[in-house]
PDB file of N, CA, C and O in Angstrom:
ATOM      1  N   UNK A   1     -13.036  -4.007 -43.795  1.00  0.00           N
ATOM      2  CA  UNK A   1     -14.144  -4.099 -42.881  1.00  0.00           C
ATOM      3  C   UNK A   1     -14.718  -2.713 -42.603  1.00  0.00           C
ATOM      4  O   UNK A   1     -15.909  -2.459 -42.782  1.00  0.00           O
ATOM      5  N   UNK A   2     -13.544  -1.546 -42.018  1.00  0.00           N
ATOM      6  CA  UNK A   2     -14.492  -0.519 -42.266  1.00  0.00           C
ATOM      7  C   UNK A   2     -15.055   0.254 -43.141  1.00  0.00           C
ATOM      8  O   UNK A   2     -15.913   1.136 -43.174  1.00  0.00           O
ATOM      9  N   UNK A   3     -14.033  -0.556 -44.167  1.00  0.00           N
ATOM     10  CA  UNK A   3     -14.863   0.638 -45.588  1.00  0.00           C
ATOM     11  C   UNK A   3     -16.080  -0.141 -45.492  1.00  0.00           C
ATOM     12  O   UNK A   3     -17.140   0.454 -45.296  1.00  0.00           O
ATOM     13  N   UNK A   4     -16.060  -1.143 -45.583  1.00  0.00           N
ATOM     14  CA  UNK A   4     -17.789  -1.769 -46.257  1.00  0.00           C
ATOM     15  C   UNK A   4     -18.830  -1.027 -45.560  1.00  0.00           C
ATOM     16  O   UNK A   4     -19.817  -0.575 -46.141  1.00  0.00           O
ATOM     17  N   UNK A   5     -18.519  -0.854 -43.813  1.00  0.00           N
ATOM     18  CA  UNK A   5     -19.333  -0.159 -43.413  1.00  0.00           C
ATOM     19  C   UNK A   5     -19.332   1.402 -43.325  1.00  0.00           C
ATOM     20  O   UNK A   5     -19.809   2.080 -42.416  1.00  0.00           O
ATOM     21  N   UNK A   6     -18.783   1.774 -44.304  1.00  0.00           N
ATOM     22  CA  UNK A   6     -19.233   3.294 -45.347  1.00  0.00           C
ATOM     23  C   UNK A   6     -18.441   4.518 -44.823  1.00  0.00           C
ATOM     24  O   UNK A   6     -18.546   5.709 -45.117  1.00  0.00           O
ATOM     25  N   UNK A   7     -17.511   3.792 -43.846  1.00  0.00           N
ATOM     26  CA  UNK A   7     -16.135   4.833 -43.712  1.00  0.00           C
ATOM     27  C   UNK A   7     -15.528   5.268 -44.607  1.00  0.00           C
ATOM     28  O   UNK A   7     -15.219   4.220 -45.176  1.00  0.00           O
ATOM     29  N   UNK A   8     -15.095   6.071 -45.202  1.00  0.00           N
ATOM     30  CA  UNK A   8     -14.061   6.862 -45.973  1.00  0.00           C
ATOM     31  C   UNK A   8     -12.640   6.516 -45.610  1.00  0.00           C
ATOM     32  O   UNK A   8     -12.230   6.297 -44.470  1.00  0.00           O
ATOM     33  N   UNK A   9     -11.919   6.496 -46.766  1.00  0.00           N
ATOM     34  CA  UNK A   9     -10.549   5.712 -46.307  1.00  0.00           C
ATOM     35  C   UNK A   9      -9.816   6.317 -45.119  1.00  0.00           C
ATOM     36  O   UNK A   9      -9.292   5.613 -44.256  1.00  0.00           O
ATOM     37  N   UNK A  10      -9.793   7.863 -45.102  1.00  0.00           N
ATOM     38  CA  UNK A  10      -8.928   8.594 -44.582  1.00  0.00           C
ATOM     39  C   UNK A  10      -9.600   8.114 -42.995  1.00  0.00           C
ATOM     40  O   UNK A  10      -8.706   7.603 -42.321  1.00  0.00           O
ATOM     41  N   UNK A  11     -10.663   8.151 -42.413  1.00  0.00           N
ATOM     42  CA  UNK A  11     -11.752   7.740 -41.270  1.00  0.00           C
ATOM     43  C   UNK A  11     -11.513   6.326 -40.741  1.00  0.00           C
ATOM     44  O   UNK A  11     -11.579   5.871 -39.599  1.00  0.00           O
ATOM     45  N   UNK A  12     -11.147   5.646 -42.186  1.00  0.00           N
ATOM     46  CA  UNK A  12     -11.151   4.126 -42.143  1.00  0.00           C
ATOM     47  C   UNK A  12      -9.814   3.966 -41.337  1.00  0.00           C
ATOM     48  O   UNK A  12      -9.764   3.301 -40.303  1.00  0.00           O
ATOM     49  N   UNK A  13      -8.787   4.587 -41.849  1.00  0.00           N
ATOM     50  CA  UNK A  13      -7.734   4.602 -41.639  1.00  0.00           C
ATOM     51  C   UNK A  13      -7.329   5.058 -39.972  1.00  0.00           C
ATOM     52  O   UNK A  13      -6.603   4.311 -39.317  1.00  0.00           O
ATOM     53  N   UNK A  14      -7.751   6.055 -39.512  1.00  0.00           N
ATOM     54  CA  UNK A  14      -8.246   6.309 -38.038  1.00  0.00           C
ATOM     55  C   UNK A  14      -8.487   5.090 -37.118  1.00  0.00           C
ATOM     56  O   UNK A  14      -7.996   4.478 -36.169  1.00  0.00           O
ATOM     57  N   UNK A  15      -9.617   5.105 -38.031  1.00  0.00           N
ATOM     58  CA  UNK A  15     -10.443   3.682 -37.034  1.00  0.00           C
ATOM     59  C   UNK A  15     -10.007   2.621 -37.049  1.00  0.00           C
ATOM     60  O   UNK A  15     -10.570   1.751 -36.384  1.00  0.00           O
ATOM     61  N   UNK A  16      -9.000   2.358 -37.714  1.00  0.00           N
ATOM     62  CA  UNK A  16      -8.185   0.970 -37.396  1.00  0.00           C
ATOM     63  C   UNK A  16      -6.735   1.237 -36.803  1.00  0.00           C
ATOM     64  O   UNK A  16      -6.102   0.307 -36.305  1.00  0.00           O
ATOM     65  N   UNK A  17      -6.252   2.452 -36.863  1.00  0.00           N
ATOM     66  CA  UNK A  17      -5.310   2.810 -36.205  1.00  0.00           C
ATOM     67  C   UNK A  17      -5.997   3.053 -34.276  1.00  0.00           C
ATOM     68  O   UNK A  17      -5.284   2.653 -33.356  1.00  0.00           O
ATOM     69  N   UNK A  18      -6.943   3.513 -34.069  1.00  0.00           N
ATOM     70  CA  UNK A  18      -7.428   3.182 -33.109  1.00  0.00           C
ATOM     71  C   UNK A  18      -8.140   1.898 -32.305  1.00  0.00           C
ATOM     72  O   UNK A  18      -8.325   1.743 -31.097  1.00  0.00           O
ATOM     73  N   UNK A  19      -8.476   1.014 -33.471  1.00  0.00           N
ATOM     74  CA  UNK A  19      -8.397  -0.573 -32.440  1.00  0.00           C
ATOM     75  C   UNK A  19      -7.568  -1.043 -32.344  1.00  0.00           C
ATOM     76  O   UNK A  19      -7.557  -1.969 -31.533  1.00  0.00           O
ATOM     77  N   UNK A  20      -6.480  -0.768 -33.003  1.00  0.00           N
ATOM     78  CA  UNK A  20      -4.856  -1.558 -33.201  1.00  0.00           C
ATOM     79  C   UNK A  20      -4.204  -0.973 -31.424  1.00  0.00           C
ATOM     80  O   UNK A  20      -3.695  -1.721 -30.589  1.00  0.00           O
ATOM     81  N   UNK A  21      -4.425   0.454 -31.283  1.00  0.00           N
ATOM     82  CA  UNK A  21      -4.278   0.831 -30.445  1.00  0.00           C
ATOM     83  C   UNK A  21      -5.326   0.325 -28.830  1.00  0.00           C
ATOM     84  O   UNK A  21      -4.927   0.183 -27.674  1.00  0.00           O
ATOM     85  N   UNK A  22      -6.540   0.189 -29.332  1.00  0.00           N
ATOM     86  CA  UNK A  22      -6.861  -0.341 -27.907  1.00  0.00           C
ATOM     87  C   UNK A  22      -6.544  -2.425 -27.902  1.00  0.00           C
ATOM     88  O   UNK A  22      -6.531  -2.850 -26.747  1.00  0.00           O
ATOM     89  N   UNK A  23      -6.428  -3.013 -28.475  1.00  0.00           N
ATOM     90  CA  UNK A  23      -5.826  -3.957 -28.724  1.00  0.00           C
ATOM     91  C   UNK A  23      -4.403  -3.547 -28.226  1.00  0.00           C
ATOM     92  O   UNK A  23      -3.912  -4.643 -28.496  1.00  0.00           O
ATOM     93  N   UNK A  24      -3.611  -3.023 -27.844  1.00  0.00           N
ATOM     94  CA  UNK A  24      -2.851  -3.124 -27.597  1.00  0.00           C
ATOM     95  C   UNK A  24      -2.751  -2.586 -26.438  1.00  0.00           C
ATOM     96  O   UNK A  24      -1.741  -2.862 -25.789  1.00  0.00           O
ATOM     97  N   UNK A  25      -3.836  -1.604 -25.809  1.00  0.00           N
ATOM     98  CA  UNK A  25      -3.731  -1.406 -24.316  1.00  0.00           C
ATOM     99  C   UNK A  25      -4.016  -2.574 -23.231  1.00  0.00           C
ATOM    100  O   UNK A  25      -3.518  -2.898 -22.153  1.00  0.00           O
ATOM    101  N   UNK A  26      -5.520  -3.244 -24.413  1.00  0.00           N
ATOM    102  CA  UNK A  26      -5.449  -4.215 -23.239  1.00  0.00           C
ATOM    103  C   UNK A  26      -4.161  -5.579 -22.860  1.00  0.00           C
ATOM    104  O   UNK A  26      -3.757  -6.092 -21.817  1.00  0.00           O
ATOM    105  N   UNK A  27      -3.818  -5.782 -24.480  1.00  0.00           N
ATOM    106  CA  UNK A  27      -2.614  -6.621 -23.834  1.00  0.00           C
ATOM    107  C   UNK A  27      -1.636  -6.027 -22.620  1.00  0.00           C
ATOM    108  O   UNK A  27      -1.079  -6.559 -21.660  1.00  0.00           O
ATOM    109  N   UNK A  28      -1.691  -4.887 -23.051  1.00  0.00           N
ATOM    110  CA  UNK A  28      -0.213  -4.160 -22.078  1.00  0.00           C
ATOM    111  C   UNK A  28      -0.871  -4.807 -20.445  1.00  0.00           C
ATOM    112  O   UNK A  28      -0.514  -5.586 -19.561  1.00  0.00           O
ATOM    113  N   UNK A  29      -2.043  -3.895 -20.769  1.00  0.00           N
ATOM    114  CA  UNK A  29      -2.906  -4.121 -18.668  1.00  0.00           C
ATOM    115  C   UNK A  29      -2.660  -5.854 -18.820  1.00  0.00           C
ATOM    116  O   UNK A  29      -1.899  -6.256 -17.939  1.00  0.00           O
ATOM    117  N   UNK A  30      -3.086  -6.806 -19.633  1.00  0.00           N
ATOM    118  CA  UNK A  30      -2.819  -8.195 -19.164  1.00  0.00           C
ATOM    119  C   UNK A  30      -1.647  -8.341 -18.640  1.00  0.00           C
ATOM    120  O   UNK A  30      -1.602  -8.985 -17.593  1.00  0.00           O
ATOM    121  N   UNK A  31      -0.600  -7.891 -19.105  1.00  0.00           N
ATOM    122  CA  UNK A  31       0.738  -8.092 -19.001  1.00  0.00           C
ATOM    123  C   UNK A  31       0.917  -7.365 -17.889  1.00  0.00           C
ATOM    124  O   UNK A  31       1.904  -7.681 -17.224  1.00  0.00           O
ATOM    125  N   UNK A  32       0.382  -6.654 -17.566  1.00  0.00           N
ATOM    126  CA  UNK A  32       1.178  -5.673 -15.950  1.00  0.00           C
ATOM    127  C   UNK A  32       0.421  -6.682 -14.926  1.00  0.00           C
ATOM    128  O   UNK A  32       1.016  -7.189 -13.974  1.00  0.00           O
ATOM    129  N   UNK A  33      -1.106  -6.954 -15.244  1.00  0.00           N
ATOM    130  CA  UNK A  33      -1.586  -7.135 -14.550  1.00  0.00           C
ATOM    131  C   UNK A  33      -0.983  -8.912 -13.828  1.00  0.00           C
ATOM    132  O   UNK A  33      -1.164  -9.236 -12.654  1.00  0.00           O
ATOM    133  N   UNK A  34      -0.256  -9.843 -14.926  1.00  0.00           N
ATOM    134  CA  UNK A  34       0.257 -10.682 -14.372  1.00  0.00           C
ATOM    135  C   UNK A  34       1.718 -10.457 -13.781  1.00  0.00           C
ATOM    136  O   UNK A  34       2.361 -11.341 -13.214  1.00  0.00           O
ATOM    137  N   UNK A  35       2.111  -9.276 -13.971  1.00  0.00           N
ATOM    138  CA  UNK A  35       3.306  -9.324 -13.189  1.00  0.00           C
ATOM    139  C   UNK A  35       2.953  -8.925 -11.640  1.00  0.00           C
ATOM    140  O   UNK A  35       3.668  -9.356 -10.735  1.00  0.00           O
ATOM    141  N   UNK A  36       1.829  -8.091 -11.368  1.00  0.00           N
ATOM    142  CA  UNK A  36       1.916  -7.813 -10.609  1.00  0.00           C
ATOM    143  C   UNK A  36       1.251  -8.840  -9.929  1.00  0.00           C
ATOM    144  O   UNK A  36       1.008  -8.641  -8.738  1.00  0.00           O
ATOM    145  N   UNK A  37       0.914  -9.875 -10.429  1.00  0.00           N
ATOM    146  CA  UNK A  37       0.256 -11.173  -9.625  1.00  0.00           C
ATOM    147  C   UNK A  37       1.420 -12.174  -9.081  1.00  0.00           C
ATOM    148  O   UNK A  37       1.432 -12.848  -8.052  1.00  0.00           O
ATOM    149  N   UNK A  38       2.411 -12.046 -10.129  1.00  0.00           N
ATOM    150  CA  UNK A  38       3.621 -13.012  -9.764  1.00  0.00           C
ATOM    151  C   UNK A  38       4.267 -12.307  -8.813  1.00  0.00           C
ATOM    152  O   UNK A  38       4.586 -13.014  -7.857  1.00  0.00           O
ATOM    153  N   UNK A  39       4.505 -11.440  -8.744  1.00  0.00           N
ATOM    154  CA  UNK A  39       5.090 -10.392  -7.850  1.00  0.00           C
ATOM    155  C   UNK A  39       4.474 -10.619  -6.243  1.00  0.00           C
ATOM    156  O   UNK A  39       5.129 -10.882  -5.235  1.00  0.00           O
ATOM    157  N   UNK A  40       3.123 -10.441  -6.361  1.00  0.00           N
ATOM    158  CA  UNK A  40       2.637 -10.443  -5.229  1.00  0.00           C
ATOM    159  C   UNK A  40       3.031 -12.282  -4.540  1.00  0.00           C
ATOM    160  O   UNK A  40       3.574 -12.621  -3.488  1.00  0.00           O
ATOM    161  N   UNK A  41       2.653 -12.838  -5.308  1.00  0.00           N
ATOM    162  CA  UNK A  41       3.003 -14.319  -4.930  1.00  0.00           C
ATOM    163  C   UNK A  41       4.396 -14.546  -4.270  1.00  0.00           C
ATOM    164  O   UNK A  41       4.685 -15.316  -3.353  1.00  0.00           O
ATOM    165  N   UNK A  42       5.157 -13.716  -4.939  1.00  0.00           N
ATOM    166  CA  UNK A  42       6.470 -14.231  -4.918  1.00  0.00           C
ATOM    167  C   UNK A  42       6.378 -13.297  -3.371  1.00  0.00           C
ATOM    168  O   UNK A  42       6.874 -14.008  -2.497  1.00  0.00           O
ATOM    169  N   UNK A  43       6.059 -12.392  -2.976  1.00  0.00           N
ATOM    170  CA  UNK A  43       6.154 -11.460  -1.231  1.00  0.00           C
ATOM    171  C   UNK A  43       5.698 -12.248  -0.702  1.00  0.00           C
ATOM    172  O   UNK A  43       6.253 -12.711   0.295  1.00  0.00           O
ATOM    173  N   UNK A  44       4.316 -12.800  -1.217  1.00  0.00           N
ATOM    174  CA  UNK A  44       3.479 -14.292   0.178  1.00  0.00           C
ATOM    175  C   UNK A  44       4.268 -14.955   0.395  1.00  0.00           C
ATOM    176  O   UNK A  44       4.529 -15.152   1.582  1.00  0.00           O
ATOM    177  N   UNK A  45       5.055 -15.639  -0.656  1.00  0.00           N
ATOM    178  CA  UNK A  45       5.815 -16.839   0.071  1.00  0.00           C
ATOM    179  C   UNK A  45       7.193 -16.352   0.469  1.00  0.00           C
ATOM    180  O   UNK A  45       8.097 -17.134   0.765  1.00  0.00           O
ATOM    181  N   UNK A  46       7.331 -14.963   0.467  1.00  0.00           N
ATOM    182  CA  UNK A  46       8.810 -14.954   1.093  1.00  0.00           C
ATOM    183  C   UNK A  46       8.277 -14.913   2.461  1.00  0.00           C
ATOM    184  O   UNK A  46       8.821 -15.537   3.372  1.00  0.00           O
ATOM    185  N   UNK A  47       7.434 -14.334   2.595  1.00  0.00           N
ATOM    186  CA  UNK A  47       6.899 -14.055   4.040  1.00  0.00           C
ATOM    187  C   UNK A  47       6.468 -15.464   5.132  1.00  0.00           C
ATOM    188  O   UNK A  47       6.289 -15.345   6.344  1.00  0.00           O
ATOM    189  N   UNK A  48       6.382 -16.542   4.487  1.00  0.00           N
ATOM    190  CA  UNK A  48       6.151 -17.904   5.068  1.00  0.00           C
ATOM    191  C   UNK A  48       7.756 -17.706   6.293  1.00  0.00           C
ATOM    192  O   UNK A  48       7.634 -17.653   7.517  1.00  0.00           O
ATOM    193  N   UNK A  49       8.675 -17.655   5.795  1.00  0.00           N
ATOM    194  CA  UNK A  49       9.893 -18.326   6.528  1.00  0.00           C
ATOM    195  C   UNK A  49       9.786 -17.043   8.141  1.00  0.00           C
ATOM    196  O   UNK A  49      10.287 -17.358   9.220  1.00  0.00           O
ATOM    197  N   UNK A  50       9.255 -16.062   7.979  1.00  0.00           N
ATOM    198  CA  UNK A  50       9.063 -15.056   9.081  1.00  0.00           C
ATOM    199  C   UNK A  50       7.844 -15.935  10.148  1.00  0.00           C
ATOM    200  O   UNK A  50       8.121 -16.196  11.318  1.00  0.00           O
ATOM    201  N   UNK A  51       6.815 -16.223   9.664  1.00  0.00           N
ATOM    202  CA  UNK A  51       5.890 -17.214  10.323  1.00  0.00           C
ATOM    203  C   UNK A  51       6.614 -18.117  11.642  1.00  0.00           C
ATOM    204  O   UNK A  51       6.151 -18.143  12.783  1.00  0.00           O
ATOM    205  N   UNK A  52       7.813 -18.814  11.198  1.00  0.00           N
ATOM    206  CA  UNK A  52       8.395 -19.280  11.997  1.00  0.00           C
ATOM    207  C   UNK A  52       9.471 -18.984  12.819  1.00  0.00           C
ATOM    208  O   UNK A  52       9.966 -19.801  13.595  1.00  0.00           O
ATOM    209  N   UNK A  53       9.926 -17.607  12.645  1.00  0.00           N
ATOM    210  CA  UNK A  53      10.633 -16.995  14.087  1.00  0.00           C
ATOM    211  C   UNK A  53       9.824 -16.032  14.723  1.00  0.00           C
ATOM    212  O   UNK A  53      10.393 -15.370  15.591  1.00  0.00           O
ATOM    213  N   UNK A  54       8.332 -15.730  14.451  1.00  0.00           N
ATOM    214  CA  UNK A  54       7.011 -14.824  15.283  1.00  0.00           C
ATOM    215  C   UNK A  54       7.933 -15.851  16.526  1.00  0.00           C
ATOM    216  O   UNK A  54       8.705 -16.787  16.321  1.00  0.00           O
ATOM    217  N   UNK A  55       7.319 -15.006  18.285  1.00  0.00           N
ATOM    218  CA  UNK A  55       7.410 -15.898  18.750  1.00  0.00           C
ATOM    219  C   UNK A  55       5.786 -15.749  19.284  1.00  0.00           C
ATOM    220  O   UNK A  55       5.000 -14.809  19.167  1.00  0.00           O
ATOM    221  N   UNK A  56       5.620 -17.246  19.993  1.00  0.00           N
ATOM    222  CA  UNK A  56       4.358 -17.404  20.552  1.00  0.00           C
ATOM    223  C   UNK A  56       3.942 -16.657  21.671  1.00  0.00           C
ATOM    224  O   UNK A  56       4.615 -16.156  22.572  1.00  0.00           O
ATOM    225  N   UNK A  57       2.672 -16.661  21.464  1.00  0.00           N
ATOM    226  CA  UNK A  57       2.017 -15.458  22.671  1.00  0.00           C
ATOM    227  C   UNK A  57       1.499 -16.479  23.436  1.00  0.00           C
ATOM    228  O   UNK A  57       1.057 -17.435  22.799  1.00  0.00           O
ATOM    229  N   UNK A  58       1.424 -16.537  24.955  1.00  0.00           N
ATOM    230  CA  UNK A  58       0.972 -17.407  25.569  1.00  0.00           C
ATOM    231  C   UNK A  58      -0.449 -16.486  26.329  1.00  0.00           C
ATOM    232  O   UNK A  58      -0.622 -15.269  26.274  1.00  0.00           O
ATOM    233  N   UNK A  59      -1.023 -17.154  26.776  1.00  0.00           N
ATOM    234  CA  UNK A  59      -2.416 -16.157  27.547  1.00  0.00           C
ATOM    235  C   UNK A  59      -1.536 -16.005  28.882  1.00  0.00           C
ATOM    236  O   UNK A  59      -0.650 -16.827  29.117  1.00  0.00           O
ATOM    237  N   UNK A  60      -1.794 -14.952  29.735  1.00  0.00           N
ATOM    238  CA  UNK A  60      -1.573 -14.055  30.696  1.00  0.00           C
ATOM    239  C   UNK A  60      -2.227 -15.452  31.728  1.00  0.00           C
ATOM    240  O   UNK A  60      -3.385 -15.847  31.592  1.00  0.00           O
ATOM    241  N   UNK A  61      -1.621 -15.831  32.351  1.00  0.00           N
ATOM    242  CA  UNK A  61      -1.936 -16.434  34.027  1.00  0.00           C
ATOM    243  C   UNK A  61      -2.172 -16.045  35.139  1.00  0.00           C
ATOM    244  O   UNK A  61      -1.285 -16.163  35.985  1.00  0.00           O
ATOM    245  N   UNK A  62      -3.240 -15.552  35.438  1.00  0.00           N
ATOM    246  CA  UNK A  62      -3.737 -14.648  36.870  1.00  0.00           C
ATOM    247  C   UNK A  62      -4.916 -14.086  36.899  1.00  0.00           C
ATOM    248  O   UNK A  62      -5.697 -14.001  35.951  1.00  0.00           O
ATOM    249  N   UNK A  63      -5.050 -13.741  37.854  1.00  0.00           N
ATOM    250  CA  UNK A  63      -6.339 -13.088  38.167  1.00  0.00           C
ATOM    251  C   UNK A  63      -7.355 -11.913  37.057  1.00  0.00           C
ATOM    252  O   UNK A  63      -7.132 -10.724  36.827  1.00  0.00           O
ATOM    253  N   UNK A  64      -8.268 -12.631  36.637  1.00  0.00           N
ATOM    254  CA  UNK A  64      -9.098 -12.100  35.339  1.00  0.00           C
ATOM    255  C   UNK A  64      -9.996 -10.622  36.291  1.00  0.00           C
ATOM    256  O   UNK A  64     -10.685 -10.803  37.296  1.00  0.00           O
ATOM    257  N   UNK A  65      -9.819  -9.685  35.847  1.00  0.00           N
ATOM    258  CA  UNK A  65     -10.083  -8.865  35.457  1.00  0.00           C
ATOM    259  C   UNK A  65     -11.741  -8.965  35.257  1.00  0.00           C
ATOM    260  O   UNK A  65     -12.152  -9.630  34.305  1.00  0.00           O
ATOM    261  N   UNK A  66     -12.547  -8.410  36.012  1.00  0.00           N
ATOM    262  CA  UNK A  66     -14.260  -8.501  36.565  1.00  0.00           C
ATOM    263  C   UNK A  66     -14.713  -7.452  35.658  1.00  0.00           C
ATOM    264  O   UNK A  66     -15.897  -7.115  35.648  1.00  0.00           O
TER     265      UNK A  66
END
């Protein structure tokens, strides 16, 4: 493919060693980028079971403040 388009082998050779390479950055970022999604998921729901020993705030009973 790149020779046809009039690269020289040694150039050719570059240039496919460099999409091989960004082809492979973006998999990497897919791959971080879902861990760090599972990751985050997995802190939300640890954090559910804390929800239920908060304790409740009740409103203040008395004289409001003019």
């Amino acid at each position: 493919m790149l020779l046809a388009q009039g690269s020289d082998p040694v150039l050719a050779a570059h240039q496919a060693q460099g999409l091989a390479y960004g082809l492979l950055m973006r998999h990497a970022a897919m791959l971080a980028f879902l861990d760090d999604f599972w990751l985050m998921a997995v802190a939300t729901l640890g954090m559910i079971p804390f929800m239920f020993l908060m304790k409740k705030v009740r409103p203040h009973k008395g004289p409001e403040a003019a």
